[in-house]
C-alpha positions as CSV (number, residue, x, y, z in Angstrom):
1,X,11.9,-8.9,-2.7
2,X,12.1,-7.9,-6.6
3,X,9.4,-10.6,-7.4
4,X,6.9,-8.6,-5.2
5,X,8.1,-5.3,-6.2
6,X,7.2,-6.9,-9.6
7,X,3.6,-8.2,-8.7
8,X,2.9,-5.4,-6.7
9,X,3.9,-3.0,-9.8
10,X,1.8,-5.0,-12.1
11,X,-0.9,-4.6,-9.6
12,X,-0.4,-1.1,-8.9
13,X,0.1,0.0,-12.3
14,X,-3.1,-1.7,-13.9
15,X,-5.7,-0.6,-11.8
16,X,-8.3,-3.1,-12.0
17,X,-9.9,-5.0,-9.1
18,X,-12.0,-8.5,-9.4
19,X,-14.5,-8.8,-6.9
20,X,-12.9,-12.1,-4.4
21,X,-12.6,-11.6,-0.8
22,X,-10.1,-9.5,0.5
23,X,-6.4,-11.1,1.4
24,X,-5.0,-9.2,4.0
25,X,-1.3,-10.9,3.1
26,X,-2.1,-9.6,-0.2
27,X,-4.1,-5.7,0.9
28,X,-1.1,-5.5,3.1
29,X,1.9,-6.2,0.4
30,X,-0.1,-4.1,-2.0
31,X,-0.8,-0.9,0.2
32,X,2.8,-1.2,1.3
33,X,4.3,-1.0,-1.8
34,X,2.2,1.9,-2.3
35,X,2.5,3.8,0.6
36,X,6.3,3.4,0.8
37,X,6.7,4.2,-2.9
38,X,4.6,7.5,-2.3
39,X,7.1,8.5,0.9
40,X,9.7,7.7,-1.6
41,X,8.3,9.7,-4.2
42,X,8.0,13.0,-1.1
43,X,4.3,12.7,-0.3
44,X,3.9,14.5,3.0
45,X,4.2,11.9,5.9
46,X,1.1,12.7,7.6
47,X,-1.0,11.9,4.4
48,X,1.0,8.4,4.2
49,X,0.2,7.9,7.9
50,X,-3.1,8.4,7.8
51,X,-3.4,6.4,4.7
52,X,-1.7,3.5,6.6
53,X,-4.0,3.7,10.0
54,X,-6.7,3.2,7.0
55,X,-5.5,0.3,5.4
56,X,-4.5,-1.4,8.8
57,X,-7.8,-0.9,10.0
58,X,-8.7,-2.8,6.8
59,X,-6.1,-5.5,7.3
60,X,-7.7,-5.8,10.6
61,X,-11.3,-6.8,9.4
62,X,-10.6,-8.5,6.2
63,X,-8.6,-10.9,9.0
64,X,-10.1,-14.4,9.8
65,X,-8.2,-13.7,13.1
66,X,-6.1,-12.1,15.0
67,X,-2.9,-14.2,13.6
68,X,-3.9,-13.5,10.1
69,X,-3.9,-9.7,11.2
70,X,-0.7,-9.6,12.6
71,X,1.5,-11.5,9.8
72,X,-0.7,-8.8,7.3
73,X,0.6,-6.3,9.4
74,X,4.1,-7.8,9.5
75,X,4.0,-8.0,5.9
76,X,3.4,-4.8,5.6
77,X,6.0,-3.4,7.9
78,X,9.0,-5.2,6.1
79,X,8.1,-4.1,2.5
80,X,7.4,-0.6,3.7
81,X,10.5,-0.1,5.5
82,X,12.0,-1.2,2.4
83,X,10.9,0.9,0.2
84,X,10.0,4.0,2.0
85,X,13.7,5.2,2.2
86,X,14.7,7.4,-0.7
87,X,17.3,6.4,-2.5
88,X,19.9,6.6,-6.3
89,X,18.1,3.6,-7.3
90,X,15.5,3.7,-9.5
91,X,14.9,0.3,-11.0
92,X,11.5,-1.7,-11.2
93,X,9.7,1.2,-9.4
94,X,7.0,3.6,-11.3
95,X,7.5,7.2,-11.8
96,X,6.5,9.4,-9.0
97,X,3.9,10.8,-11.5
98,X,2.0,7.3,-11.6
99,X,2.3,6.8,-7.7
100,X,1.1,10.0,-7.0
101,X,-1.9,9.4,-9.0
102,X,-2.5,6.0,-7.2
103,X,-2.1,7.3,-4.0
104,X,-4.5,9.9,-4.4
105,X,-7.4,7.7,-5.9
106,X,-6.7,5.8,-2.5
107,X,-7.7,8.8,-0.7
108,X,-10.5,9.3,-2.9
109,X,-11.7,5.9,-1.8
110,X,-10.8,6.8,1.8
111,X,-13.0,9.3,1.9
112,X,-16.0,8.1,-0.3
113,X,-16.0,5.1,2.2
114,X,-15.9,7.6,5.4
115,X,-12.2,6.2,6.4
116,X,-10.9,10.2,7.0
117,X,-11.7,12.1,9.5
């Protein structure tokens, strides 16, 4: 688990994209880690929900199939749960201050692509 809480930093935290074809695996590990950081951090739960019917509905079509969806989805259900608990420990994550930020360009890009209602 710590090696993907440290890819998914170094992802989070540098805020670049190259233009390849979306993973799901890797949309799915990288949203989670978000998302469940940002409960962590206090974000209200109905903005991480909605943010999470977004980005499984983009699991769903980067899919080759419906096999590749689900073990996305599983994915992102285990790291999640992991990390969405609050908790004393504070190692190897970002400040709230950074995921907040993230999470809120997310929206931005949720709602420039019509994903919210």
């Amino acid at each position: 688990m710590r090696s993907i809480l440290t890819a998914a930093t170094a992802l989070l935290l540098s805020g670049s994209a190259v233009a390849e074809p979306a993973n799901p695996t890797q949309l799915a590990e990288t949203a989670a880690y978000l998302l469940g950081t940002a409960h962590r951090c206090g974000l209200a739960d109905e903005r991480v929900e909605h943010a999470g019917t977004a980005i499984r509905d983009l699991i769903v079509v980067a899919a080759r199939d419906s096999a590749e969806a689900a073990a996305a989805e599983s994915r992102f259900v285990e790291i999640f749960s992991a990390l969405a608990a609050p908790s004393q420990d504070r190692d190897g994550f970002p400040s709230c201050k950074v995921v907040i930020a993230r999470f809120e360009r997310l929206e931005g890009h949720h709602q420039q692509a019509g994903l919210t209602d």
